[in-house]
C-alpha positions in Angstrom: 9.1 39.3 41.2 8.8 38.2 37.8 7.2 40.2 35.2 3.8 39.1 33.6 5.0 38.7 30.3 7.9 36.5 31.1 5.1 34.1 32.9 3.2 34.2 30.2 6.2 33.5 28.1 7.2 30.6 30.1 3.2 29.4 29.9 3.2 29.5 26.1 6.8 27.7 25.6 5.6 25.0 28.0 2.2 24.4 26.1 4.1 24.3 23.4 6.8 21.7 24.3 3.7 19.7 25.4 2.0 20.1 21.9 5.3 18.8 20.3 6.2 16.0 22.6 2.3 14.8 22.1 2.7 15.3 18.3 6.0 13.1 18.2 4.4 10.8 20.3 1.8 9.7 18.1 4.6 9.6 15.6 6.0 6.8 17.2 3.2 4.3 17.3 -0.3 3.7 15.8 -2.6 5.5 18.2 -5.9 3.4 19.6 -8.5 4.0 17.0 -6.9 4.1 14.2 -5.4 0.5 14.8 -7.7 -2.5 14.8 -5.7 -5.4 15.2 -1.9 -6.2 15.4 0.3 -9.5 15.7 3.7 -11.2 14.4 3.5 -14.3 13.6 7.0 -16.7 13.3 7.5 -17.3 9.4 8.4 -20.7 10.7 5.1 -21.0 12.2 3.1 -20.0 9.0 4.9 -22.4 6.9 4.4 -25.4 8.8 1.1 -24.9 10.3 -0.6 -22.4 7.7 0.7 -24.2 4.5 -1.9 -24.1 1.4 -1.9 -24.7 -1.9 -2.8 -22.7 -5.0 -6.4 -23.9 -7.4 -3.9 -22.7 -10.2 -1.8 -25.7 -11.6 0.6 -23.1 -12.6 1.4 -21.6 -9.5 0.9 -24.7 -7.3 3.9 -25.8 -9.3 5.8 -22.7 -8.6 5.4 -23.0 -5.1 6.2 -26.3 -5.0 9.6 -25.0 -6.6 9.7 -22.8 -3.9 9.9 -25.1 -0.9 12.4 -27.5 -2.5 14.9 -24.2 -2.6 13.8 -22.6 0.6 11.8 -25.0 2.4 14.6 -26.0 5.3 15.6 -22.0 5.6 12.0 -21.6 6.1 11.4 -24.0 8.6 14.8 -23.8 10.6 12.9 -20.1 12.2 15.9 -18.3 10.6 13.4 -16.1 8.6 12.0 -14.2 11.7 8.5 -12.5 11.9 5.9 -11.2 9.8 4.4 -8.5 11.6 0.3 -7.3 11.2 -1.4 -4.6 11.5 -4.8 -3.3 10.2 -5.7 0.2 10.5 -8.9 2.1 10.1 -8.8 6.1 10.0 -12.0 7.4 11.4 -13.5 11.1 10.9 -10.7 11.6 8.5 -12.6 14.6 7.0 -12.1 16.1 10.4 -8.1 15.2 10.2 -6.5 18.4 9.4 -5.1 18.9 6.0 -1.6 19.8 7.1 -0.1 19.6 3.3 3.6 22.0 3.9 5.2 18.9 4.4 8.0 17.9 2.1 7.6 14.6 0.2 9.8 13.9 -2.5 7.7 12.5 -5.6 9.4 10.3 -8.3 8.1 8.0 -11.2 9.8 5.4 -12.8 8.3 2.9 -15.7 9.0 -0.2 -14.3 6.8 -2.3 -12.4 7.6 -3.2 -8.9 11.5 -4.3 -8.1 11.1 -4.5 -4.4 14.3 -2.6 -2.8 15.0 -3.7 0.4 14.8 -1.5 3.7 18.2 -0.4 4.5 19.5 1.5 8.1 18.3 5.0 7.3 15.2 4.1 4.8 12.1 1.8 5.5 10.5 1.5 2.4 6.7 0.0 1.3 5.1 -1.4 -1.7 1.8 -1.0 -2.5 -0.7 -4.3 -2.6 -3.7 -2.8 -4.8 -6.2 -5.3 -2.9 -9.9 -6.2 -3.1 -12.0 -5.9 -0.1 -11.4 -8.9 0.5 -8.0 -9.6 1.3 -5.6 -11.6 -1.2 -9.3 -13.0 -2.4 -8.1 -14.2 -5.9 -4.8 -14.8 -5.1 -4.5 -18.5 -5.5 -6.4 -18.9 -8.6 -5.7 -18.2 -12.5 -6.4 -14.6 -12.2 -2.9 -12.5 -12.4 -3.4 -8.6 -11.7 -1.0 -6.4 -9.6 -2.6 -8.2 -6.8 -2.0 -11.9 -7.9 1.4 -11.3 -9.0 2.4 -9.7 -5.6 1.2 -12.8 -3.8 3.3 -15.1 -5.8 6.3 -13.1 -5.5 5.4 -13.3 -1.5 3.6 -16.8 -1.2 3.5 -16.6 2.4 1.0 -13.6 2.5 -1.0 -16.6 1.4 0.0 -18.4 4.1 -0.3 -15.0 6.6 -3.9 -14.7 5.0 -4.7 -18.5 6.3 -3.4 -17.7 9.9 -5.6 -14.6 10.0 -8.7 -16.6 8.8 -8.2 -19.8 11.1 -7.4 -18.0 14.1 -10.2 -15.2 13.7 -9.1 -12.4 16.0 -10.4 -9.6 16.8 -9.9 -6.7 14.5 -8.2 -8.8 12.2 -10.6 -10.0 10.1 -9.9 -10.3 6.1 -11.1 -7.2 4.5 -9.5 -4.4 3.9 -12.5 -2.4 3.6 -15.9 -3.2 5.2 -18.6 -1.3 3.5 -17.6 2.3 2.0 -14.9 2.6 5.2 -11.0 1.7 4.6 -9.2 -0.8 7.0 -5.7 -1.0 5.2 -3.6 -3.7 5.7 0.1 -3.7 6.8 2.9 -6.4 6.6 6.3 -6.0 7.6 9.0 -8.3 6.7 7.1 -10.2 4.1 10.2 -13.5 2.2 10.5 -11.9 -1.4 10.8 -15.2 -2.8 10.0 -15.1 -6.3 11.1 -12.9 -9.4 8.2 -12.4 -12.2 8.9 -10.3 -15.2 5.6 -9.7 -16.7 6.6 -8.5 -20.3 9.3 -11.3 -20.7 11.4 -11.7 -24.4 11.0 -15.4 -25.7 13.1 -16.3 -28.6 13.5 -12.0 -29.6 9.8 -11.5 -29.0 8.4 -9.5 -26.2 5.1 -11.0 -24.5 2.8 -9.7 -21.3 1.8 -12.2 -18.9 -0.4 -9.8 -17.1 -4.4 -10.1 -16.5 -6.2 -12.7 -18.5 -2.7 -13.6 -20.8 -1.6 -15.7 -17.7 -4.2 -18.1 -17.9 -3.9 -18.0 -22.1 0.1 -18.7 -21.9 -0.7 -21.2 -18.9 -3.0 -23.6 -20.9 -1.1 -22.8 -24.8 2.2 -21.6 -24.4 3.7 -22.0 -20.7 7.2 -22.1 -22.0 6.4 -17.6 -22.1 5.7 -18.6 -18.2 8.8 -20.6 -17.4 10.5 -17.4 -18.9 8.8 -14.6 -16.8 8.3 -16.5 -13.2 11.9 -17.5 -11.5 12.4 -18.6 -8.0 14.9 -16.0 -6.4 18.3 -17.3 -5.9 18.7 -15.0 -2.9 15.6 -14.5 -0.8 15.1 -10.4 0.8 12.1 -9.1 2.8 9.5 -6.6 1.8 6.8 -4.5 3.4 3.6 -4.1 1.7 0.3 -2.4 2.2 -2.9 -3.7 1.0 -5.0 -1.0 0.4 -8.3 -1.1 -2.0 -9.4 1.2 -4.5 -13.3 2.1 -4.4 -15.6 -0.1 -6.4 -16.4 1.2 -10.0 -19.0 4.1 -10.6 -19.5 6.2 -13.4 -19.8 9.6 -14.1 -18.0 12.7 -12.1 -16.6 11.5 -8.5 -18.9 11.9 -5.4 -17.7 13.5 -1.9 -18.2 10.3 -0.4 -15.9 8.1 -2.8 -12.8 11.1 -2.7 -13.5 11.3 1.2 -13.2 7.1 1.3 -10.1 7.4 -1.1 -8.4 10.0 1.9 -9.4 7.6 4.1 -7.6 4.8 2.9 -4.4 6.6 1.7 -4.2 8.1 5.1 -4.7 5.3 7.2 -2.6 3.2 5.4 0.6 5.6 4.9 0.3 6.8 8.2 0.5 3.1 9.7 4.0 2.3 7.5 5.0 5.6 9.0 4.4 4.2 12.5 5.9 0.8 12.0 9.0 2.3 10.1 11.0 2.3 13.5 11.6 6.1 13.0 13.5 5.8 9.8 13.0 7.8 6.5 9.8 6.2 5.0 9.7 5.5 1.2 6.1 4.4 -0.4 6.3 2.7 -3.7 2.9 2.9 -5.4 1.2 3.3 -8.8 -2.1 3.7 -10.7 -4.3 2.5 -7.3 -7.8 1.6 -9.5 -7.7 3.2 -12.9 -6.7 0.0 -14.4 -9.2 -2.8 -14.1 -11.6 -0.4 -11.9 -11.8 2.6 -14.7 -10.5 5.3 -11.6 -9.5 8.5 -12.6 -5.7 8.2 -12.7 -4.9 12.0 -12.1 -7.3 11.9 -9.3 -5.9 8.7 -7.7 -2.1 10.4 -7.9 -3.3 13.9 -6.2 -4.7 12.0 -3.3 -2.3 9.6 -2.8 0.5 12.9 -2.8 -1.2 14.9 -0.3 -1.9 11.3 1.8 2.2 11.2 1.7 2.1 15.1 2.8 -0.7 14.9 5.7 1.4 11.0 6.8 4.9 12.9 6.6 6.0 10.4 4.1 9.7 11.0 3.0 9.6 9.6 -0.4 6.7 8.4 -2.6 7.6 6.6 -5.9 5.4 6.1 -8.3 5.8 2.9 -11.3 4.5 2.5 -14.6 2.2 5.4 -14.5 1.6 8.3 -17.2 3.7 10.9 -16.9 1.4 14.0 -18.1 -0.9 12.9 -15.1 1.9 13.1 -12.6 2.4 16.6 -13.9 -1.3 17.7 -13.7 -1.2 16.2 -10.1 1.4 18.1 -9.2 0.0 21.5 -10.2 -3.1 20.6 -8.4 -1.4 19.6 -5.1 0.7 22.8 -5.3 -2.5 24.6 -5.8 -3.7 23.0 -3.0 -0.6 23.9 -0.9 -1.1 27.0 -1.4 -4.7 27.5 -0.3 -3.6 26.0 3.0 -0.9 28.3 3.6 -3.3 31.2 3.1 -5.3 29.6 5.5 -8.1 28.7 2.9 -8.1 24.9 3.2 -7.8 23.4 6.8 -9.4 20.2 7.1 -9.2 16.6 4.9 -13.2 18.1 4.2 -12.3 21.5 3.0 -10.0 19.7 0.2 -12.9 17.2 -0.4 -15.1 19.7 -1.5 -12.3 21.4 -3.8 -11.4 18.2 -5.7 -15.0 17.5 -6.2 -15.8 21.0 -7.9 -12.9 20.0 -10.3 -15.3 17.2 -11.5 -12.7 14.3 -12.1 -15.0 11.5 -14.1 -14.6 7.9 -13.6 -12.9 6.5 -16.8 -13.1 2.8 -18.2 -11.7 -0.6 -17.5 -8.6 -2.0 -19.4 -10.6 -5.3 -19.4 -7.3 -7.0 -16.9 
């Protein structure tokens, strides 16, 4: 006869197997409610049936540049799939704020290079997008946003084949009201190189924000400098994921809860389409440049995001180093509390970032 304590042993390791097995489970794919929509798409298939055009002469004519290099390739089908996915996170104050995870946190000053995925790594780069997805992206404006989508035409092209075809769940925003529905797109042709503090003739200039349209109409030569067509074409994954709208003052509950949200939902989707490799997020200042968002704020939450995801690596470009420190000490602080069993839930951490008071800051007028 077996003892009691060895049945309940045998009780307690089997719930626990079945905890793991669900836990690695919903590692392994995007679970029902957090995912809205999916599809791939043939990159052959967007190109000739999704073309656009740009309103911007400047970029029309890069594009055009673009198809006389890699127009065939393109079309041949030899480019493979874009994959799509939009994700939504919902009750993420209820999510618990499991933070012991290890995520390695780097910075580096330069703006996005776009590494490729290799066999061990999967790694994502941050689309700082409007509500309204890639909504500027074919005109003179030239943020993080409009750059990325030159440097990646065909999200134009992806953006065109989710408007026409209007399915379900995939509509064009990646946020509907205050609530975050990230996007995700894997295997995105990395087509065009931009360097957006180019030298011309032993001066440095800055093509970002409103100088595009300047050099465009007054000295485009500064343009023909920074924008290249790739002579080798790669593939990138991005995520489109908006910043709240402007506000002034301290930070409410409800904006550092839809921040979560968004972070969250979005990191935890690259986890689940990163084929169970190592998972590295390439990010930045996420809304405290043209918004005014609170920079230290915006690199806390998008660290503990990484932590609560189970995000390998998370590298962060051309942001200020003294707030990366301050974040740090905050999320170790943070850490902490939850291993003393102080901070459990997304809510719980909510509540401690809003006592901080972190105020909204001002635009940088790009």
């Amino acid at each position: 006869m077996h003892k009691i304590s060895d049945i309940i042993f045998f009780i307690s390791k089997s719930i626990l197997k079945k905890i793991v097995e669900l836990r690695n489970k919903d590692k392994n794919k995007i679970v029902g409610k957090e995912l809205l929509g999916e599809v791939s798409v043939s990159i052959k298939t967007l190109y000739t049936e999704y073309n656009f055009s740009y309103s911007d002469r400047y970029k029309e004519s890069v594009w055009k540049k673009v198809q006389d290099v890699y127009g065939k390739k393109i079309a041949n089908g030899s480019m493979g799939d874009i994959s799509v996915a939009r994700v939504c996170m919902k009750h993420c104050d209820k999510y618990i704020a499991n933070v012991s995870f290890q995520t390695s946190c780097s910075s580096v000053s330069h703006f996005f290079d776009y590494r490729s995925s290799d066999e061990k790594t999967k790694r994502w780069y941050l689309n700082f997008a409007d509500p309204i997805l890639f909504v500027a992206s074919r005109g003179s404006l030239f943020a993080q946003d409009e750059i990325q989508t030159l440097e990646h035409p065909l999200l134009c092209a992806a953006q065109a084949y989710l408007t026409v075809n209007n399915i379900k769940g995939l509509e064009s925003y990646t946020k509907v009201g205050n609530i975050p529905t990230p996007y995700l797109f894997r295997n995105v042709p990395y087509l065009v190189e931009i360097d957006t503090q180019p030298f011309v003739d032993g001066e440095k200039f800055s093509i970002y924000g409103n100088a595009f349209s300047y050099y465009e109409y007054n000295n485009p030569g500064v343009l023909d400098k920074a924008i290249k067509v790739r002579k080798k074409c790669s593939f990138s994954n991005i995520i489109a994921m908006a910043a709240p709208s402007p506000k002034y003052g301290c930070y409410d509950k409800d904006t550092i809860l839809e921040m979560f949200s968004s972070v969250i939902s979005a990191f935890k989707g690259a986890k689940c389409m990163s084929d169970n490799n190592a998972v590295e997020i390439h990010t930045g200042r996420w809304g405290a440049g043209a918004f005014g968002g609170n920079e230290e704020l915006a690199l806390i939450i998008q660290i503990l995001g990484a932590k609560i995801a189970e995000i390998d690596n998370l590298v962060f470009h051309a942001i200020t180093d003294n707030y990366l420190e301050n974040a740090t000490i905050v999320v170790n602080d943070i850490a902490k509390l939850y291993n003393e069993n102080k901070i459990e839930s997304v809510d719980s951490i909510v509540n401690y970032l809003y006592d901080k008071k972190y105020k909204w800051g001002v635009s940088d007028d790009n």
